[in-house]
VOGU-3710 file (C-alpha; in Angstrom, 3 decimals, decimal comma):
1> xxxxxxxxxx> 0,000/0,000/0,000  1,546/3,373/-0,853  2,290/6,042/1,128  -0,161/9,352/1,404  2,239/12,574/0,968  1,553/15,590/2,065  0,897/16,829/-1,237  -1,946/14,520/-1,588  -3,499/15,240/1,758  -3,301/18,721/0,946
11> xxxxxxxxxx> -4,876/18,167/-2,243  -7,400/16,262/-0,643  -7,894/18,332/1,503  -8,577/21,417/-0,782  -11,249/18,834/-2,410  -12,908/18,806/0,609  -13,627/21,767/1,095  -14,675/22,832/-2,349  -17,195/20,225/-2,055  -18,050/22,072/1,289
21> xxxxxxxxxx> -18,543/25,479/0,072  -20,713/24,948/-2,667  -23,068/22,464/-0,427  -25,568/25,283/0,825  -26,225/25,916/-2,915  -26,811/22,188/-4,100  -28,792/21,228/-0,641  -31,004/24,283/-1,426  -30,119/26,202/1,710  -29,137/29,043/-0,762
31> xxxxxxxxxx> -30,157/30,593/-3,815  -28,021/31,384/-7,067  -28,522/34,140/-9,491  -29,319/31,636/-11,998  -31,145/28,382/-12,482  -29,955/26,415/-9,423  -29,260/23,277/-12,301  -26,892/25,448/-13,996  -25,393/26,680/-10,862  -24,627/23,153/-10,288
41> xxxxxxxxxx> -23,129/22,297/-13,551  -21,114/24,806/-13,202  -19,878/24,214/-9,680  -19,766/20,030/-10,890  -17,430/21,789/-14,216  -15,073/23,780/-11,350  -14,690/20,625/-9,258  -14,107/18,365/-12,588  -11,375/20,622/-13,768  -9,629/20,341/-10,504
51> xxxxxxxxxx> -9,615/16,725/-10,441  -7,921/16,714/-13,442  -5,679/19,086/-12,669  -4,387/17,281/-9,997  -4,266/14,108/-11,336  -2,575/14,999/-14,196  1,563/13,877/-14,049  3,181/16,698/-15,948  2,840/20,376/-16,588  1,806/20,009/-20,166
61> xxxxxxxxxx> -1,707/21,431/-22,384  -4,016/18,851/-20,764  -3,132/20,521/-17,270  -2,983/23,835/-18,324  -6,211/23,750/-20,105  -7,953/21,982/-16,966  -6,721/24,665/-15,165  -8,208/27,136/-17,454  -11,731/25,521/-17,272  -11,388/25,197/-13,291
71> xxxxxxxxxx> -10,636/29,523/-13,210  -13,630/30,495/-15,564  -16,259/28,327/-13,611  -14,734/29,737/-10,505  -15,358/33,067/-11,741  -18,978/32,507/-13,044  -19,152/30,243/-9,714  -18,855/33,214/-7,887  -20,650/36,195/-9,924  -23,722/33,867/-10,121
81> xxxxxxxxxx> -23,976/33,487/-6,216  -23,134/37,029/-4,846  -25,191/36,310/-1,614  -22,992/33,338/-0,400  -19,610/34,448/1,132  -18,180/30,719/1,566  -18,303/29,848/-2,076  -15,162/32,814/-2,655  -13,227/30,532/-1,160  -12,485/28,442/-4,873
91> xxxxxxxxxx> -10,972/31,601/-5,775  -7,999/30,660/-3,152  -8,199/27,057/-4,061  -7,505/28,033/-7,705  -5,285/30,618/-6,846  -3,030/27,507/-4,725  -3,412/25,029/-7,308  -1,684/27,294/-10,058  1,713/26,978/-8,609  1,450/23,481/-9,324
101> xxxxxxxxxx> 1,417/24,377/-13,374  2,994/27,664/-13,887  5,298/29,868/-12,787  4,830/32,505/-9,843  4,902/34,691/-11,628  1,538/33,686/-13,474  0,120/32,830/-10,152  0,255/36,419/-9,605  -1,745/37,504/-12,304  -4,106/34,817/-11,195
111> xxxxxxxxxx> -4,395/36,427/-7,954  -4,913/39,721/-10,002  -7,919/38,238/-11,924  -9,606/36,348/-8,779  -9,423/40,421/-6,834  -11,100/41,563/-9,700  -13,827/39,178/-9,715  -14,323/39,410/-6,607  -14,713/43,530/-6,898  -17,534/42,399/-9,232
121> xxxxxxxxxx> -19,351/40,569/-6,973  -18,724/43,433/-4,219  -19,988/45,594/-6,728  -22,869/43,890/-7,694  -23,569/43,849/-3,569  -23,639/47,296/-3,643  -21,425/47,261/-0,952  -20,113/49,668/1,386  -16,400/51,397/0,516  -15,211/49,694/3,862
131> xxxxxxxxxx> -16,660/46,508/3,382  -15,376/46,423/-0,435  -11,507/47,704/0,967  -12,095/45,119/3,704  -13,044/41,647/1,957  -10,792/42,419/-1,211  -7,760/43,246/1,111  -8,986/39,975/3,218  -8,946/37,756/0,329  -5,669/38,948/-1,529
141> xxxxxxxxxx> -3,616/38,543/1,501  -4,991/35,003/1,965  -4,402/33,960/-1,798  -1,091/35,477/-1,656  -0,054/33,330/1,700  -1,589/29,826/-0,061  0,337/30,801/-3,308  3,597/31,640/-1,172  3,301/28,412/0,725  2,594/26,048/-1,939
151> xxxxxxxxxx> 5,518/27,571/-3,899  7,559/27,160/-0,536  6,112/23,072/-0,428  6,657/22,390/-4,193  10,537/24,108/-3,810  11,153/21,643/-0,566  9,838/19,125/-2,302  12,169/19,834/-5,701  15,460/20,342/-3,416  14,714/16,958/-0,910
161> xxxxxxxxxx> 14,432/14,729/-4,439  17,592/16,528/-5,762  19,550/15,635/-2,683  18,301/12,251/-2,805  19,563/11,853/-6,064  22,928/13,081/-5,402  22,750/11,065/-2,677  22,486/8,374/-4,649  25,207/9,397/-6,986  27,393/9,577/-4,445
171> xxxxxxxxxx> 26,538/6,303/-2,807  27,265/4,934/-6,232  30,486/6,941/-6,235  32,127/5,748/-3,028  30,621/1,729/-3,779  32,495/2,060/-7,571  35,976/4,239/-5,636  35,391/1,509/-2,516  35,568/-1,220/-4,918  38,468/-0,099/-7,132
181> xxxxxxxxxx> 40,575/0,346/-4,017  40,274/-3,364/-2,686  41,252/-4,308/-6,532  44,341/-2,357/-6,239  45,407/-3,528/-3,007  44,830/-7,206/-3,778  47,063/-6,782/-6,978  49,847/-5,123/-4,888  49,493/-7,786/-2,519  49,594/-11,038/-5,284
191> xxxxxxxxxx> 52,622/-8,861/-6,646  54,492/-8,627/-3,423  53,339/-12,635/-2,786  54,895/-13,420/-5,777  58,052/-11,127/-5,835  58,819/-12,151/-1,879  57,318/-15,618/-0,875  56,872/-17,372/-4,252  60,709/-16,392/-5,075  62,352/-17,877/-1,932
201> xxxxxxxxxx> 60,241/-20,665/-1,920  61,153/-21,603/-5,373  64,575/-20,858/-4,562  64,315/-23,366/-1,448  62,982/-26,068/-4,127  66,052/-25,695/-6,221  68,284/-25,823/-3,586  66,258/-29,508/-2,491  66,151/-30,554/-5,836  70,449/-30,452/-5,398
211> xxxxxxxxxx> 70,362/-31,763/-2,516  68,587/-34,939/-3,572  71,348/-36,087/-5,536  73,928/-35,814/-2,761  75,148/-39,596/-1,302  73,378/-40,840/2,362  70,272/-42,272/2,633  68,805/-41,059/5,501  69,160/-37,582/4,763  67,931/-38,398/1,203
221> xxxxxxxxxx> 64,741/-39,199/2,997  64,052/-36,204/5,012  65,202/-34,228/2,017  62,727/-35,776/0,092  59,797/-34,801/2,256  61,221/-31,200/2,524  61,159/-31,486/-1,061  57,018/-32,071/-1,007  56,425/-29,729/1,453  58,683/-27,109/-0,116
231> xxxxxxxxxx> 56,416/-27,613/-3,486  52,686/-27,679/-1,790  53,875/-24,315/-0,260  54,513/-22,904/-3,562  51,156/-24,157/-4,983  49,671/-22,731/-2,470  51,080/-19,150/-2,935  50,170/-19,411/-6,578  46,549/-20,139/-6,055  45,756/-17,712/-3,440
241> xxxxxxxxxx> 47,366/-15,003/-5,793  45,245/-16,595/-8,834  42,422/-15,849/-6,342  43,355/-12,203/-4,739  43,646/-11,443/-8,474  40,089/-13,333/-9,630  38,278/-12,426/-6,405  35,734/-9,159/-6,129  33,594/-7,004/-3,774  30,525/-8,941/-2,483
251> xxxxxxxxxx> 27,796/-7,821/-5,262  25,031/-7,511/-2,454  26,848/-5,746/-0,326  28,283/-3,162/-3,709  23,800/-2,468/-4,508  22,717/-1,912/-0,546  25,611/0,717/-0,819  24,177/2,564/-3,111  20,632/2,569/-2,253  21,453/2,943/1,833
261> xxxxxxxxxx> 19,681/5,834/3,961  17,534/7,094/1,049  14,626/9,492/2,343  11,002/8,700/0,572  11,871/5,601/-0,947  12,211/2,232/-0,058  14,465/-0,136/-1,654  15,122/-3,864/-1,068  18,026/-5,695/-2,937  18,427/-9,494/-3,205
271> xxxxxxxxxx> 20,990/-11,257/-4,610  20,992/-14,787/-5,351  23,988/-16,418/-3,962  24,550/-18,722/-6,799  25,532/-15,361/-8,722  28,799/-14,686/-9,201  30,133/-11,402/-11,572  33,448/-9,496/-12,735  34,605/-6,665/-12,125  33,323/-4,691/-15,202
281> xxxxxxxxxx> 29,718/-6,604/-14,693  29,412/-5,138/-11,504  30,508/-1,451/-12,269  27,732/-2,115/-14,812  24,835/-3,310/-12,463  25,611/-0,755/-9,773  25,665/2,314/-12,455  22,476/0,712/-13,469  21,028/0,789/-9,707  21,902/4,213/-9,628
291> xxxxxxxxxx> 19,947/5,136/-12,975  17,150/3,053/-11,839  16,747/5,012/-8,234  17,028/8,180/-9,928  14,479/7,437/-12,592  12,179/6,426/-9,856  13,080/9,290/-8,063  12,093/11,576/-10,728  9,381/10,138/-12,436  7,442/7,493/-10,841
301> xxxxxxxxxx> 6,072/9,032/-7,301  6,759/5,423/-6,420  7,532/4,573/-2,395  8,568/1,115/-2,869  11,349/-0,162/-5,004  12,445/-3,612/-5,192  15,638/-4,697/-7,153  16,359/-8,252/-7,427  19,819/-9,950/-9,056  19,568/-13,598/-10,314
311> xxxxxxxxxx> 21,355/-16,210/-12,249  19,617/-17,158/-15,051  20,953/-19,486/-17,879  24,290/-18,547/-18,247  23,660/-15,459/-17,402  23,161/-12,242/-14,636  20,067/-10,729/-14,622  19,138/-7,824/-12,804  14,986/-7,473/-12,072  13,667/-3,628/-10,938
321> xxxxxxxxxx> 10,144/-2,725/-10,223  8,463/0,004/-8,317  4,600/0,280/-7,011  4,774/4,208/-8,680  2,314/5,190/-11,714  4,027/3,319/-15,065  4,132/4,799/-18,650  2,260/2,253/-21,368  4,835/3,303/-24,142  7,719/4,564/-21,957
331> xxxxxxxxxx> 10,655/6,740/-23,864  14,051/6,225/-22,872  16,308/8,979/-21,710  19,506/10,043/-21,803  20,337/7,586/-18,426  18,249/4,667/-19,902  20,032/5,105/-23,296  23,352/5,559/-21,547  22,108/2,192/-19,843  21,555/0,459/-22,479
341> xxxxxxxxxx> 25,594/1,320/-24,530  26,663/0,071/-21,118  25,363/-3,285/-20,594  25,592/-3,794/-24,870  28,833/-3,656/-24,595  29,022/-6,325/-21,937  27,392/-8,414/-24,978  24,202/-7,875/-22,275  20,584/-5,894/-22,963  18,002/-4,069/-21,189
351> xxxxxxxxxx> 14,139/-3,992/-21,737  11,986/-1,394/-20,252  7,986/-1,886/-19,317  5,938/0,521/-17,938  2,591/-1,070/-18,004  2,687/-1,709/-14,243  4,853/0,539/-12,055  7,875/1,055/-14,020  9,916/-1,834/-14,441  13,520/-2,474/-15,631
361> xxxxxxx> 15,157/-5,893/-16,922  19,305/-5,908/-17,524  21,271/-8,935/-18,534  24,957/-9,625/-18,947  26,447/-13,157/-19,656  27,995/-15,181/-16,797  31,542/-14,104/-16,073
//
């Protein structure tokens, strides 16, 4: 089940109470200007508009034009009910929601139109000077605080998922540096192995090997022995350098790295012991952890992530999925593309789906 944001409460929220305020209108408890089954198309038109507006992922036409629909019936929301103070409240609501698709800028002028509507209706009134000054003073200040706090909300909520992703980058960094390191010091150490160790004991061989030939039998036969153990010593040396050269960073441990501490997402990484990679397979499956995370990051509004490494014929094979909204025809980026060269040239591939969450599927043969 996914997390409720605050965003989403606070949309919900402002739902609410748009219902609310037009209720004494629908129940019958007030009268409109106009036909009350007009009034209520329009007010159903407002509250439409604003559903899609927040439902809708991206700031493109479709929200913008919503938008558009949800400030006119606002407008003819309120001129067609001058006698019911509570229903000026959708002017705020669509003066907070703007932020959401433009920039403040706009939401300014927004605020412009809504005070001039609502002189209109004041006007209409016949109100006093004082009350006019009074409730158009009352309900600028109170559009320009929701507008100021939801720009304050939507820039908290732009800098926390940029730090997460350089978070993540850097997680990646210090797993890919961490890993690098350990290579270099287990080829220095093979190298002094060989150089120090491996020498003498070959040297100590040699000098047995002489000694065999020399006359006396029972030194002959403690020679001999020296001789094995001499030799086993020396094949021992040579594999554990064949293996400090072979071995590499625990893969499990390399893809918790990078997705440790992350705030707003959850991410759980299994490996499958049986899997076993090189060195350039796993520089390529913890870049693609990191592109992965910072997709979902961006894009997905996911909470969950779940990243799961097996070994499937003859090869490692990376499954990613995430409970956020998916894409039906999803179009790869400049990190998926850079994703997909990667894990090509590995002789590997990667297949994107986005019919259900967003979901990511990269293969490289078996080391």
């Amino acid at each position: 089940m996914r997390r409720i944001g605050t965003d989403q409460w606070a949309g919900l929220a402002m739902l609410v109470l748009a219902v609310a305020v037009g209720a004494p209108v629908v129940l019958g408890i007030a009268d409109p200007s106009i036909a009350r089954a007009w009034w209520v198309v329009l007010y159903c038109v407002f509250l439409a508009a604003l559903v899609v507006v927040s439902s809708t992922e991206s700031q493109g036409w479709r929200s913008r034009a919503a938008f558009g629909v949800a400030l006119l019936a606002s407008w003819a929301v309120v001129l067609t009910s001058p006698g019911l103070g509570l229903v000026q409240i959708v002017l705020v609501i669509t003066a907070a929601i703007s932020v959401y698709i433009m920039p403040l800028w706009a939401s300014s002028a927004v605020i412009g139109l809504n005070t001039a509507a609502l002189a209109v209706v004041l006007l209409i009134q016949s109100a006093t000077v004082a009350d006019t000054i009074a409730l158009l003073g009352f309900y600028l200040l109170i559009q320009c605080a929701t507008v100021l706090s939801s720009a304050t909300l939507l820039r908290e909520m732009r800098l926390r998922r940029e730090l997460t992703e350089a978070h993540t980058d850097l997680r990646a960094a210090s797993v890919l540096l961490s890993a690098s390191s350990r290579n270099a010091e287990r080829l220095r150490i093979s190298r002094e192995l060989h150089d120090l160790i491996g020498h003498q004991l070959t040297v100590l061989t040699l000098e047995l090997e002489a000694a065999r030939h020399r006359p006396g039998e029972r030194a002959l036969e403690h020679i001999i022995r020296a001789d094995g153990v001499a030799r086993d010593l020396l094949a021992d040396v040579r594999s554990t350098v064949g293996e400090l050269r072979q071995g590499t960073a625990d893969l499990a441990e390399a893809l918790r790295g990078v997705v440790h501490g992350l705030p707003d997402l959850t991410v759980s990484v299994d490996v499958d012991p049986a899997v076993e990679v090189g060195e350039h397979q796993q520089v390529a499956f913890v870049r693609g952890v990191q592109e992965i995370v910072t997709n979902t990051l961006r894009h997905s509004g996911a909470d969950r992530l779940r990243i799961d490494v097996t070994a499937e014929d003859e090869h490692t094979v990376l499954h990613a999925v995430d409970d956020g909204r998916g894409h039906p025809a999803p179009v790869p980026g400049n990190g998926l593309c850079g994703l997909h060269e990667r894990f090509a040239e590995l002789g590997g591939d990667v297949t994107v789906d986005g019919s259900d969450g967003f979901r990511v599927t990269a293969r490289v043969p078996g080391p």
